[in-house]
C-alpha positions as CSV (number, residue, x, y, z in Angstrom):
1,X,-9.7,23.2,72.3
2,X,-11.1,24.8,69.2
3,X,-13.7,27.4,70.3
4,X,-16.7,27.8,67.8
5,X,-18.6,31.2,68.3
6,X,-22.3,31.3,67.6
7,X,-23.7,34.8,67.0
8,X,-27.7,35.7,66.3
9,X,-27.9,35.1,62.3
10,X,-25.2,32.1,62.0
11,X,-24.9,30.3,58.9
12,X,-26.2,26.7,60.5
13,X,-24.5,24.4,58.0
14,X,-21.8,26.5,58.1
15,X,-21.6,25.6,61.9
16,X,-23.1,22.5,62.6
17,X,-21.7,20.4,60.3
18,X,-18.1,21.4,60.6
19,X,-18.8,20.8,64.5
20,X,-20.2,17.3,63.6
21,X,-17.0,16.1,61.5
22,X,-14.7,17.5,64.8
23,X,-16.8,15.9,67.5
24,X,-16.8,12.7,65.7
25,X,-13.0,13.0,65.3
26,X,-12.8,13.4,69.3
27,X,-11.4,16.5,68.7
28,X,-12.9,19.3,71.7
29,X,-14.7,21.9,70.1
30,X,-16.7,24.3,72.7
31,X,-19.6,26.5,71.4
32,X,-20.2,30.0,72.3
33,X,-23.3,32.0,71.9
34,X,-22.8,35.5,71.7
35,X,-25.3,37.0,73.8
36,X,-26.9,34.3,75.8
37,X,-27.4,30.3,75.7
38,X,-29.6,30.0,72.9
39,X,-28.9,31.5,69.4
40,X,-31.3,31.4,66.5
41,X,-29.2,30.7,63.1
42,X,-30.3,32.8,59.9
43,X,-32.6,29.8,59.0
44,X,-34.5,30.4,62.5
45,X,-32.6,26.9,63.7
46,X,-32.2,28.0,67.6
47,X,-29.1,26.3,68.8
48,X,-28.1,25.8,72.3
49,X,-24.4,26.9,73.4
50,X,-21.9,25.1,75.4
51,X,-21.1,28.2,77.3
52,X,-22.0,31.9,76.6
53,X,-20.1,34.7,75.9
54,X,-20.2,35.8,79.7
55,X,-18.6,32.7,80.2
56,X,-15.6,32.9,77.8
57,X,-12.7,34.3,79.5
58,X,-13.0,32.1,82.5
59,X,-13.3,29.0,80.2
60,X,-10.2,29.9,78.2
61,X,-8.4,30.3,81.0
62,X,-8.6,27.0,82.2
63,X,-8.8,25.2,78.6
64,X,-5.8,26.0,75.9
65,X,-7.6,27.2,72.5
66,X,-6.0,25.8,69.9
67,X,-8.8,27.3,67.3
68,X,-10.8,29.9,66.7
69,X,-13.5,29.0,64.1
70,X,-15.6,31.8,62.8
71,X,-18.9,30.5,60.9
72,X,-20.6,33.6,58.4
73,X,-24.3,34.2,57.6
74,X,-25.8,37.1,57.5
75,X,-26.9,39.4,60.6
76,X,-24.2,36.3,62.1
77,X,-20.7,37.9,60.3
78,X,-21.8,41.8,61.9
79,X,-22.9,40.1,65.3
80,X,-19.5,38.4,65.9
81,X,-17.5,41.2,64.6
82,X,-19.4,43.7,66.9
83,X,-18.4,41.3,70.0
84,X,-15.6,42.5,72.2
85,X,-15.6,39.1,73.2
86,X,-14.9,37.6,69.5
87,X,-12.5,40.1,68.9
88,X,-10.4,39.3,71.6
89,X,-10.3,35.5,70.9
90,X,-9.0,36.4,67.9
91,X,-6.5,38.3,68.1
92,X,-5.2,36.3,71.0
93,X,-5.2,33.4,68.7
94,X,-3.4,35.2,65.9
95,X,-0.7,36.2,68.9
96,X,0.1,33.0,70.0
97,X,0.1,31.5,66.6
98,X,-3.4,29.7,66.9
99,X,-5.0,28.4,64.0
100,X,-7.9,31.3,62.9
101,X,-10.6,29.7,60.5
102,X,-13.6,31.2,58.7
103,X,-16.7,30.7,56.3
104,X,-18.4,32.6,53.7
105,X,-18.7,36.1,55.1
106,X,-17.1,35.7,58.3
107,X,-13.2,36.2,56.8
108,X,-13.9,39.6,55.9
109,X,-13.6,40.1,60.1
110,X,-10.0,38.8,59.8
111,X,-10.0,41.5,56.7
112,X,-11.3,44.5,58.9
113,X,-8.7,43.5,61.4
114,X,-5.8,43.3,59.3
115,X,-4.8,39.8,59.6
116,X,-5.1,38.8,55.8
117,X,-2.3,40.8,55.2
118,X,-0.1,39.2,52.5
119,X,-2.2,36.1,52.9
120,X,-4.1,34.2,50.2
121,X,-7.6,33.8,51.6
122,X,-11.4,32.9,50.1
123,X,-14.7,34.2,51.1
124,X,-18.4,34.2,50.0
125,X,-18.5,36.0,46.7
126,X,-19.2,39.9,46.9
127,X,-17.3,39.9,50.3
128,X,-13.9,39.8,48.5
129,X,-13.2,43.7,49.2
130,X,-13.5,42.9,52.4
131,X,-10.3,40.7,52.9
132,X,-8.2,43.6,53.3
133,X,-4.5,43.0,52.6
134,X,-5.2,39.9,50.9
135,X,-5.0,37.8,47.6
136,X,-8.1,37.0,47.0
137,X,-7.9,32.9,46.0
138,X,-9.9,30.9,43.1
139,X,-10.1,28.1,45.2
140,X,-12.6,27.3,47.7
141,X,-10.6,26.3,50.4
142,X,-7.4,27.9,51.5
143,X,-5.1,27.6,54.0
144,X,-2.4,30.0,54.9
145,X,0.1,29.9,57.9
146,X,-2.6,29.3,60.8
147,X,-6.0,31.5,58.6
148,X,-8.0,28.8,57.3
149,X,-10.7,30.4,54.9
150,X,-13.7,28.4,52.9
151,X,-16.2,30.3,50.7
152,X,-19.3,29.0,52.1
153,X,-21.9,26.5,52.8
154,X,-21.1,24.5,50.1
155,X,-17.2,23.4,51.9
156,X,-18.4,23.5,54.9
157,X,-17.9,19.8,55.5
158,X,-14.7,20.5,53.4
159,X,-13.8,22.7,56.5
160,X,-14.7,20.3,58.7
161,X,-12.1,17.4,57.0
162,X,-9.3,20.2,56.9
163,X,-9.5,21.3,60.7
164,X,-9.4,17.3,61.2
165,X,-6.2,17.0,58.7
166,X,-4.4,20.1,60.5
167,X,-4.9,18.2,64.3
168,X,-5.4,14.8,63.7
169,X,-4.0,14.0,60.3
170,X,-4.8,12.8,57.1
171,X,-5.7,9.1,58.0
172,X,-8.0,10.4,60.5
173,X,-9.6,13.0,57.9
């Protein structure tokens, strides 16, 4: 299961249409909104959650997470990396070896935490201090080890192709 968090202030491209490509792949994505059901995107696009945040822990128990996918946007990059919640998905997935994948803003959480460290990584620019142990990449896409990282909006259907490469092939993507 890939596990898609949706904080107040979410990028919605940067969301929704990664979460279009994966559904249509078959792949199981599950959103959750930080905070309650509904969560209003930067662009005032209200989106309503598979589960909430409330929720989580009881839902990964019973479904493996095989992602955790991170979308930026601005208050959206503060809200998730002020959520206990978030933070523990993550750092669980970085433990098992789970893939870790984020957009625009949102890698600079994976920075603050120290999980770029001697990685090559990509972010929205003027977050690039941010990624924390990091070499900071020219390209827009990167992925390193199990940290997928995309500089923004404009990959995110890029994104949505790779996650589909890295579980269901190339053919598929």
């Amino acid at each position: 299961m890939i596990v898609l968090f949706l904080a107040p202030g979410f990028e919605e491209v940067e969301a929704l249409a990664p979460l279009d490509i994966l559904r249509r792949a078959g792949l199981e994505v599950t959103t959750v909104g930080i905070g309650g059901e509904y969560t209003t995107g930067a662009h005032a696009i209200t989106v309503r959650a598979d589960i909430t945040d409330r929720d989580f822990y009881a839902h990964s128990a019973q479904n493996e997470t095989e992602m955790v996918f991170l979308p930026g946007g601005m208050p959206g990059t503060l809200n998730l990396g002020e959520s206990e919640v978030v933070g523990d998905a993550i750092r669980s997935a970085y433990e098992d070896g789970k893939y870790i994948a984020a957009i625009c803003a949102a890698p600079s959480i994976l920075g603050k935490m120290g999980l770029l460290l001697g990685k090559e990584a990509i972010c929205y620019p003027g977050f690039e201090d941010q990624l924390e142990g990091a070499t900071v990449s020219d390209r827009s896409l990167v992925l390193d080890g199990n940290i997928l990282t995309a500089a923004g909006m404009g990959v995110a259907l890029d994104m949505g192709l790779e996650i589909v490469r890295i579980f269901c092939g190339a053919e598929k993507a």
